[in-house]
C-alpha positions as CSV (number, residue, x, y, z in Angstrom):
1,X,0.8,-12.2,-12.0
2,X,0.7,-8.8,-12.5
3,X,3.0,-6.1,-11.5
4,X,2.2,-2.6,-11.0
5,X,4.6,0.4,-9.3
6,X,2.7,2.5,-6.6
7,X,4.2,5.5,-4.2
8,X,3.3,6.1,-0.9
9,X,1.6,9.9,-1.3
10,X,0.2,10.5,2.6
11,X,-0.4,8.9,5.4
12,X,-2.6,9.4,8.7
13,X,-1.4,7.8,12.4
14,X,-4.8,7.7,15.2
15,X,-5.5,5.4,17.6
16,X,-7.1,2.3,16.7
17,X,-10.1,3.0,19.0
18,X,-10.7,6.3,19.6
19,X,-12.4,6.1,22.6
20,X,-10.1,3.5,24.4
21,X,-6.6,5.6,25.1
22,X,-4.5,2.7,25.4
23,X,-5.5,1.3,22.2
24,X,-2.5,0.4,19.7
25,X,-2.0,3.3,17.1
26,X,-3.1,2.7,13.5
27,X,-1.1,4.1,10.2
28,X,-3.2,4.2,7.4
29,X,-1.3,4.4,3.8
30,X,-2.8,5.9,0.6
31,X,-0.4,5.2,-2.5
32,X,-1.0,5.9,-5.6
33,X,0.0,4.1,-8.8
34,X,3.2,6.0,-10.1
35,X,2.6,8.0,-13.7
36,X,5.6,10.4,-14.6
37,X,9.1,10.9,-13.1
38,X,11.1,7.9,-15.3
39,X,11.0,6.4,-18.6
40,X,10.2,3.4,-16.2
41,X,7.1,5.1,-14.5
42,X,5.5,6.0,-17.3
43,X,6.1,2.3,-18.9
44,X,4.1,1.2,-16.0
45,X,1.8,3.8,-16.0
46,X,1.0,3.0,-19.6
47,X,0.8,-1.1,-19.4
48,X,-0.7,-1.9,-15.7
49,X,-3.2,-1.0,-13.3
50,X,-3.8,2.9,-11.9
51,X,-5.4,3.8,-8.9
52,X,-5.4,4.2,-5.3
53,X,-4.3,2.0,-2.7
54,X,-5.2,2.7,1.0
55,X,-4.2,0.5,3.9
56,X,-3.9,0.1,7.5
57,X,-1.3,-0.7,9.5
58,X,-0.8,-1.6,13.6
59,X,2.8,-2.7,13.1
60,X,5.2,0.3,13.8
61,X,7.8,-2.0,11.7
62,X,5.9,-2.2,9.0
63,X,5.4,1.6,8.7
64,X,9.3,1.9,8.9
65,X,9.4,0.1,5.6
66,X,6.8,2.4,3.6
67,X,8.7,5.8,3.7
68,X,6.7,8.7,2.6
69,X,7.4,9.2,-1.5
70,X,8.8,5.9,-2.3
71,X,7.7,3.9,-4.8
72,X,7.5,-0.1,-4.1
73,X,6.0,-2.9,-6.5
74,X,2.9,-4.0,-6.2
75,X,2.4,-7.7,-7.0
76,X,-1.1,-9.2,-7.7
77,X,-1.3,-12.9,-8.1
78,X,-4.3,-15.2,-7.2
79,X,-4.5,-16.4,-3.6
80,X,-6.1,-20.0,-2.6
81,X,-9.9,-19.7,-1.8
82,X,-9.7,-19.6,2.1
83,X,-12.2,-22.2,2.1
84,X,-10.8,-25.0,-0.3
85,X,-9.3,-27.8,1.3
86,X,-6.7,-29.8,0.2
C-alpha cells in the first residue's frame, strides 16, 4: 500500500446533464497532493506520490465529507481484476 496526503484545493457543482434540468447535480473535486504547511506535509511530500487528483461526485453526502482545504489520506492498494473469478 501506499499512502499519500492530498487537500481538497477547488471544486465545481453543474448539473450532471446539462441539457436535462432535472438531472442530479454533479461536484467535481480537484485535490492536490499536500507539499508545505507541517513537518508532516513536507515528509509526505518528499517520500510519496504528487499530483492532482480530480473526481466526481453525485452524492451530496459525500461532498459533506470533502470540505474545501482539508487534507485526507489517500490510500492506494491493488484492487482484484474485475474479471477474475474465484
Amino acid at each position: 500500500m501506499v499512502r499519500a496526503k492530498f487537500v481538497v484545493e477547488s471544486y465545481e457543482t453543474r448539473k450532471s446533464n446539462t441539457r436535462d434540468p432535472e438531472s442530479e447535480e454533479l461536484r467535481t473535486l480537484t485535490l492536490t497532493a499536500v507539499s508545505d504547511g507541517s513537518e508532516e506535509n513536507k515528509k509526505f511530500f518528499r517520500w510519496t506520490p504528487n499530483g492532482k487528483i480530480t473526481i466526481g461526485i453525485l452524492n451530496p453526502e459525500a461532498w459533506k465529507q470533502l470540505e474545501l482545504g482539508k487534507s485526507y489520506f489517500v490510500d492506494f492498494t491493488e484492487a482484484p481484476d474485475a474479471t477474475t473469478t474465484k
